[in-house]
N, C-alpha and C positions, 0 to 999 in steps of 0.2 A: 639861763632860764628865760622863755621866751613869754612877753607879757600876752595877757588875755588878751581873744578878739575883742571890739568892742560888742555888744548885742545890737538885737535891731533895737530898742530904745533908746541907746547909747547913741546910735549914728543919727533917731532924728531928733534928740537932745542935740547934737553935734552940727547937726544940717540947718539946725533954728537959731544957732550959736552963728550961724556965717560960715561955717566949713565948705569949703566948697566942691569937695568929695564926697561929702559922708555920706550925701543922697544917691550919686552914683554905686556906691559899693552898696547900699540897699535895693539897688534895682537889679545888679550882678546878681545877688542873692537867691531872689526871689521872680524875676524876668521870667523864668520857664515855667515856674509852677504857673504864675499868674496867665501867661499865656496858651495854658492846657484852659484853663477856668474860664478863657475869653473866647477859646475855639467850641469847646462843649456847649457855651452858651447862647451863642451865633450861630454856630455852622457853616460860618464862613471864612477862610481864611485872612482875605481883605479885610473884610470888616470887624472881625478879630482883631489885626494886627492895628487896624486905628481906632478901634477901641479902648485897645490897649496903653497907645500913644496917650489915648486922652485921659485915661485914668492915670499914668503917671503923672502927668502935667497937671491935674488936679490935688492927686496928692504931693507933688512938691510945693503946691502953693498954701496946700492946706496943710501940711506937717507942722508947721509953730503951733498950731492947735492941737495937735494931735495930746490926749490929757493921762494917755495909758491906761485906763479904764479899761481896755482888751488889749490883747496881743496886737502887737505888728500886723502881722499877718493876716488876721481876722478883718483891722481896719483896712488893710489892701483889699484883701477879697472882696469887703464892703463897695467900696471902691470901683474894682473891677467890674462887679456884677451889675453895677448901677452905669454905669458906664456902656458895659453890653446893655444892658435893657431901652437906653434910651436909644441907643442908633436901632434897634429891633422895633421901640415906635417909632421912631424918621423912616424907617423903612415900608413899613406897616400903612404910614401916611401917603405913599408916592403910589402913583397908582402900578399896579403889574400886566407886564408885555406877557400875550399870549407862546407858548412854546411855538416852534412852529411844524407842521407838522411834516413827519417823515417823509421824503423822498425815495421815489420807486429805482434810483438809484445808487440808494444807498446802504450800507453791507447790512442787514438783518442780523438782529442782535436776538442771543439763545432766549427761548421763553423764558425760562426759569430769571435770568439777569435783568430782563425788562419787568417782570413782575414784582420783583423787590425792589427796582427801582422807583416803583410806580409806587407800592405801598409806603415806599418810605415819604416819596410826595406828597402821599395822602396824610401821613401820620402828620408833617410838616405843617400843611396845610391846614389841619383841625387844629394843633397847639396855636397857631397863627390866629384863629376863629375866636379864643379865648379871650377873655378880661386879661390887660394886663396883671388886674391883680391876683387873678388865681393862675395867669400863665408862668408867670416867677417864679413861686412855689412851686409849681407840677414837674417846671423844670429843671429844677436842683435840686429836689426830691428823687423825683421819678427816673429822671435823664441823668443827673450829675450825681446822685448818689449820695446828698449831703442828707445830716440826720433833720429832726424833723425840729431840732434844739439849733443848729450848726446854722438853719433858714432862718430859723425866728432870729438870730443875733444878725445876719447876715441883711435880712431885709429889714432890722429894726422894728419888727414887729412880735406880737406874742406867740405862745406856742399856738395856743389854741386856736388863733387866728389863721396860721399855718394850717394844722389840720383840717378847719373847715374850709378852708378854699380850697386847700386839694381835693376836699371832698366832691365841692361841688364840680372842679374845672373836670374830676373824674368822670363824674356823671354825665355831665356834655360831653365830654372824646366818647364814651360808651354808646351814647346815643350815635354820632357823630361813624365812629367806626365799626356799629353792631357791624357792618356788611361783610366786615376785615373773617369775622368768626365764620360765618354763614354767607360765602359768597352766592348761594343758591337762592336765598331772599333779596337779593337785591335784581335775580335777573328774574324776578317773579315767580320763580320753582318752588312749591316746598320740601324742606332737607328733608321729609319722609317721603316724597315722590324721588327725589332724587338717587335715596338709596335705593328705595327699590329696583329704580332703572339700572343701579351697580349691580345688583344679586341676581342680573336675570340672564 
């Protein structure tokens, strides 16, 4: 009979003890998921992956405290997400290099692929525009799909507190992206002039 795993509290009961595996076999564990949670919340591969770094290296220094009050896991994610956030402000802070623009020799990309690409710019661009504190929420909510219970423990904040910021940060993208609905308002057309130039 083969003895239990240990659990994830077992290993940082184990890791706090002076083990000097136990915290490697918790990063084996749970490495990928944490790494989906750093990609979704960045967007960036690099910056993901030293995100990432930074959040382990956080929590191995911070595991002797860790008091089980939540899940393992819960306290990573905490972890992780704070971890993306702050290189998301360092990044925020530095100023940004203009794209540059296309060259008349070079291969012409289908409309339809440049125009998603451009709205996803755009999307990128208005959650960018946001309060940190309602850009959080919006985006593990909205983007990463956590419940509105799973944020509140995740950012240490209420629920309620959650929901009103996504409220508002909605409100701003809305304003922010009307043009995304009605591209015809934003070149100065109105979508009743517009249709009718369809129907004729």
């Amino acid at each position: 009979m083969t003895a239990a795993s240990p659990t994830d509290a077992d290993l940082i009961t184990a890791h706090a003890a002076g083990d000097a595996h136990a915290f490697s076999e918790l990063v084996r564990r749970h490495r990928d998921r944490m790494w989906a949670v750093a990609l979704r919340t960045v967007r960036d591969p690099e910056e993901a992956a030293d995100a990432l770094q930074d959040a382990f290296i956080s929590a191995y220094r911070a595991a002797a405290n860790f008091r089980a009050e939540s899940q393992v896991t819960t306290w990573l994610h905490r972890i992780v997400v704070n971890a993306c956030l702050d290189r998301v402000r360092r990044r925020q802070a530095r100023p940004t290099v203009p794209l540059p623009e296309t060259g008349h020799n070079e291969p012409a990309t289908p409309r339809d692929s440049m125009a998603d690409r451009e709205t996803r710019l755009v999307i990128k661009e208005a959650l960018n525009q946001l309060p940190e504190d309602q850009r959080a929420p919006i985006v593990l909510v909205d983007v990463e799909g956590y419940s509105v219970a799973e944020t509140a423990e995740l950012l240490g904040i209420a629920q309620g507190t959650v929901k009103s910021r996504c409220a508002r940060g909605r409100a701003k993208l809305a304003k922010v992206l009307g043009h995304l609905r009605n591209p015809d308002a934003d070149a100065g057309v109105p979508a009743n002039e517009s249709k009718r130039r369809e129907g004729r």
